[in-house]
C-alpha positions as CSV (number, residue, x, y, z in Angstrom):
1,X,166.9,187.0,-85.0
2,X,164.7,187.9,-87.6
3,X,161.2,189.5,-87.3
4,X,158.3,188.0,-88.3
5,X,156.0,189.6,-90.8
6,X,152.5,188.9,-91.1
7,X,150.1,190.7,-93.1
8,X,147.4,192.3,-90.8
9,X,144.3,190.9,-92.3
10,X,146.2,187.3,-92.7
11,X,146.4,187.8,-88.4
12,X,143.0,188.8,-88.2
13,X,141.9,185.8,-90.4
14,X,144.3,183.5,-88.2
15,X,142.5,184.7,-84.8
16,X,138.8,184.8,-86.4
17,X,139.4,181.0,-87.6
18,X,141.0,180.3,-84.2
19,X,138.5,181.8,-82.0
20,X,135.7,180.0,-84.1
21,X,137.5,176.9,-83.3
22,X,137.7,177.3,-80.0
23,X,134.2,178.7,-79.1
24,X,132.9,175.5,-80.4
25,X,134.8,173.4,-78.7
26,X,134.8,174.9,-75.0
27,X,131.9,177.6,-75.7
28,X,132.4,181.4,-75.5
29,X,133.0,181.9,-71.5
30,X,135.1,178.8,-71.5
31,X,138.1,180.1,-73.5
32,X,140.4,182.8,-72.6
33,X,142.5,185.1,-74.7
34,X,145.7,183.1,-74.3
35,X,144.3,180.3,-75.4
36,X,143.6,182.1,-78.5
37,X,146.7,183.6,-79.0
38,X,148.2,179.7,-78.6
39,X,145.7,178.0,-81.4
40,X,146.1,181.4,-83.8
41,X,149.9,182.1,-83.3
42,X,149.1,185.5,-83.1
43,X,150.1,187.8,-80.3
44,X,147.8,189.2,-77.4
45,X,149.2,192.5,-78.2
46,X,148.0,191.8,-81.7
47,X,144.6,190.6,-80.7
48,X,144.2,193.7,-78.7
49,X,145.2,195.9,-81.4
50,X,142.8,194.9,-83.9
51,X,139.9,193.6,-81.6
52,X,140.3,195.4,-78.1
53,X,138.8,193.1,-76.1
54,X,137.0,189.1,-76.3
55,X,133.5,190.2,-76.6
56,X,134.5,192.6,-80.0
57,X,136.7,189.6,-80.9
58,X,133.3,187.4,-80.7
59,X,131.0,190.1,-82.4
60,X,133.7,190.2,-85.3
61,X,134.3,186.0,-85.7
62,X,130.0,186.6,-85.4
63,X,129.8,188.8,-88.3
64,X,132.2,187.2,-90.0
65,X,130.8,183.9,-90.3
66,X,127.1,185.2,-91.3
67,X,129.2,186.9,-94.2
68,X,130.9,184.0,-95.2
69,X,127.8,182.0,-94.7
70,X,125.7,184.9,-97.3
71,X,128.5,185.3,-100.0
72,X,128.4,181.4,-100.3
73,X,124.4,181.4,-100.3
74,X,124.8,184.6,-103.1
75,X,126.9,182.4,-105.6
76,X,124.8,179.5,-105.0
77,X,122.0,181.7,-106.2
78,X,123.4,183.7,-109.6
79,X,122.3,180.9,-111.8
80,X,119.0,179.8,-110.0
81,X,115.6,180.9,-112.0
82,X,112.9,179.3,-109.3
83,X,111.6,179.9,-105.9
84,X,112.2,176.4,-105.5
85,X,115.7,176.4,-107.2
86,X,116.7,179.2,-104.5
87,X,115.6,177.6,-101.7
88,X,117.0,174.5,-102.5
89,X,120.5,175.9,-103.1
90,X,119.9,177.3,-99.6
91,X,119.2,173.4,-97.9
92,X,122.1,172.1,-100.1
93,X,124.3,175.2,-98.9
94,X,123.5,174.5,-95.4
95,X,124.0,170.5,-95.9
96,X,127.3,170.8,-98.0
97,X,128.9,173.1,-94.5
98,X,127.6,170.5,-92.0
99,X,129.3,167.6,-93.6
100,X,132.5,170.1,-95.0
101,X,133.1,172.6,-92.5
102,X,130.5,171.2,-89.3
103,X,132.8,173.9,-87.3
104,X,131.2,176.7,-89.1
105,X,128.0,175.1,-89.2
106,X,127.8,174.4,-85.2
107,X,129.3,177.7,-84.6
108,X,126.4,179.5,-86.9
109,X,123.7,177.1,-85.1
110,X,125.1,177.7,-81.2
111,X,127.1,180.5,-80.2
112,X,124.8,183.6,-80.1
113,X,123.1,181.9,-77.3
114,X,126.2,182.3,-75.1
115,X,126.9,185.6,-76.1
116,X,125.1,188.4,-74.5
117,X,125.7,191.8,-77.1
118,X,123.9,193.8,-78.9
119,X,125.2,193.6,-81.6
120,X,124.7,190.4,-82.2
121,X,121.8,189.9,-84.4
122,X,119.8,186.4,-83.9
123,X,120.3,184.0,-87.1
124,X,116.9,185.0,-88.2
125,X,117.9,188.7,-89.2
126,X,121.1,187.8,-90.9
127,X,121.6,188.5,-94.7
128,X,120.8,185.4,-95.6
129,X,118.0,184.6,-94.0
130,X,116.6,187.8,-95.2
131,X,117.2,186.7,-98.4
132,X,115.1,183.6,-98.0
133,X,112.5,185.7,-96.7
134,X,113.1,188.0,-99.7
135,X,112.7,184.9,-101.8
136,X,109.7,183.4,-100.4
137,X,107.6,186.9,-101.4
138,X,108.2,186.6,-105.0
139,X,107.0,183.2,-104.7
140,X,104.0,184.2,-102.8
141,X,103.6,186.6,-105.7
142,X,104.1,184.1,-108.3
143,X,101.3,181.6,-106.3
144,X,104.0,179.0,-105.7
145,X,104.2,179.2,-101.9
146,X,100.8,179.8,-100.3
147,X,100.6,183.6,-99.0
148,X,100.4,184.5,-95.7
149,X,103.6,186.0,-93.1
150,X,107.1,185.5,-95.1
151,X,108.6,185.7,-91.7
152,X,106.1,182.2,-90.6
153,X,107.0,180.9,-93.8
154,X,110.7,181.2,-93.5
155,X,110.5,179.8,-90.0
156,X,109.2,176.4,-91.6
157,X,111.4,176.2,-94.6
158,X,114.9,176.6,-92.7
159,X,113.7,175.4,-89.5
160,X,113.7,171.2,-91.6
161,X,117.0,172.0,-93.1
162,X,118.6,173.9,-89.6
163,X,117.2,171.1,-87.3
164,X,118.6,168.5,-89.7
165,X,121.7,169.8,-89.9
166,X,121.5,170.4,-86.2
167,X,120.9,166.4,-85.6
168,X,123.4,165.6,-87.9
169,X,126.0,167.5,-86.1
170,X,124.5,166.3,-82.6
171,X,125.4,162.0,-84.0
172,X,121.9,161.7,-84.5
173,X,121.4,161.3,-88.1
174,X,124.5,158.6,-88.7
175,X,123.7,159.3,-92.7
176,X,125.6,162.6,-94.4
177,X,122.9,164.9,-95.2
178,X,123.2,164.8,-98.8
179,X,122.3,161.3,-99.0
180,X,118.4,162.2,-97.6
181,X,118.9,166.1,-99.5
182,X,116.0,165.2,-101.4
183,X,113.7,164.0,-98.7
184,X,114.8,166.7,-96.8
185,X,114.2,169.5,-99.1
186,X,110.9,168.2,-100.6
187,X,109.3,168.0,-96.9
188,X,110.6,171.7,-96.4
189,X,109.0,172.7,-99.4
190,X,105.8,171.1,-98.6
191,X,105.9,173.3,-95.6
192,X,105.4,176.1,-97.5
193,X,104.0,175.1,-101.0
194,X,100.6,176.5,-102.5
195,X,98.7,173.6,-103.3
């Protein structure tokens, strides 16, 4: 019989994506390493090895998602000049993985609630929120977005794109968000515009 060979980080990848899957679907206390090691194709002595346990295995798919979620977000910005530019690539960001990838999306939007670590960092005080935060100052600076907490006016912004993304996900809104983008984006702005 010959041994299979699977590069380390292509197992951890495998098991990440799996786990995601899978704490969508049943939630983080309804799924059970074996079940993981049945979706991933990865063994539990494997799983062990490079996560110890379920709740360093959740922290990491946590982590991993907020990164993939802020090196997305960081492309999306390298060629935008505007406050409004930025945030905008942010809505379309967040619309684009609802309607693509509504696993990731659902995952980003739900799980933290279920699980109880440290080291899990509410949404709010991820990279890329931060970065929206960062991006509303300079247009508080510039007299674009009327001045007051960044933090308040963050809140407002991403909480019209989140929620909509959040219905959309639910069955609620039956239209894919990129066909109401526009409205969407130009009610979060008003949130948060000088006028």
């Amino acid at each position: 019989m010959e041994k299979r060979n699977i590069n380390p980080q292509k197992k951890m990848d495998l098991v990440i994506h799996a786990a995601r899957k899978l704490f969508v679907e049943k939630g983080y206390r309804g799924v059970a390493i074996p079940e993981i090691v049945k979706e991933s194709g990865v063994s539990v002595g494997a799983i062990y090895l490079h996560f110890g346990n379920k709740e360093k295995l959740a922290e990491t798919v946590y982590q991993k998602t907020l990164q993939q979620f802020m090196e997305l977000f960081s492309e999306r910005l390298a060629n935008k000049k505007s406050v409004q530019e930025k945030l905008k690539a942010f809505a379309e960001l967040v619309f684009e993985i609802t309607e693509e990838d509504s696993e990731m999306m659902e995952y980003m939007l739900s799980v933290r609630k279920e699980i109880r670590s440290k080291l899990l960092l509410p949404l709010c005080s991820s990279d890329a929120f931060t970065e929206v935060q960062r991006i509303i100052d300079s247009g508080v600076v510039l007299g674009e977005i009327k001045p007051g907490s960044n933090l308040t006016a963050a809140i407002s912004y991403t909480g019209v794109i989140l929620r909509a993304a959040d219905l959309r996900l639910q069955g609620f809104l039956k239209q894919p968000l990129q066909d109401i983008a526009d409205e969407l984006i130009e009610n979060a702005w008003s949130s948060i515009a000088a006028k």
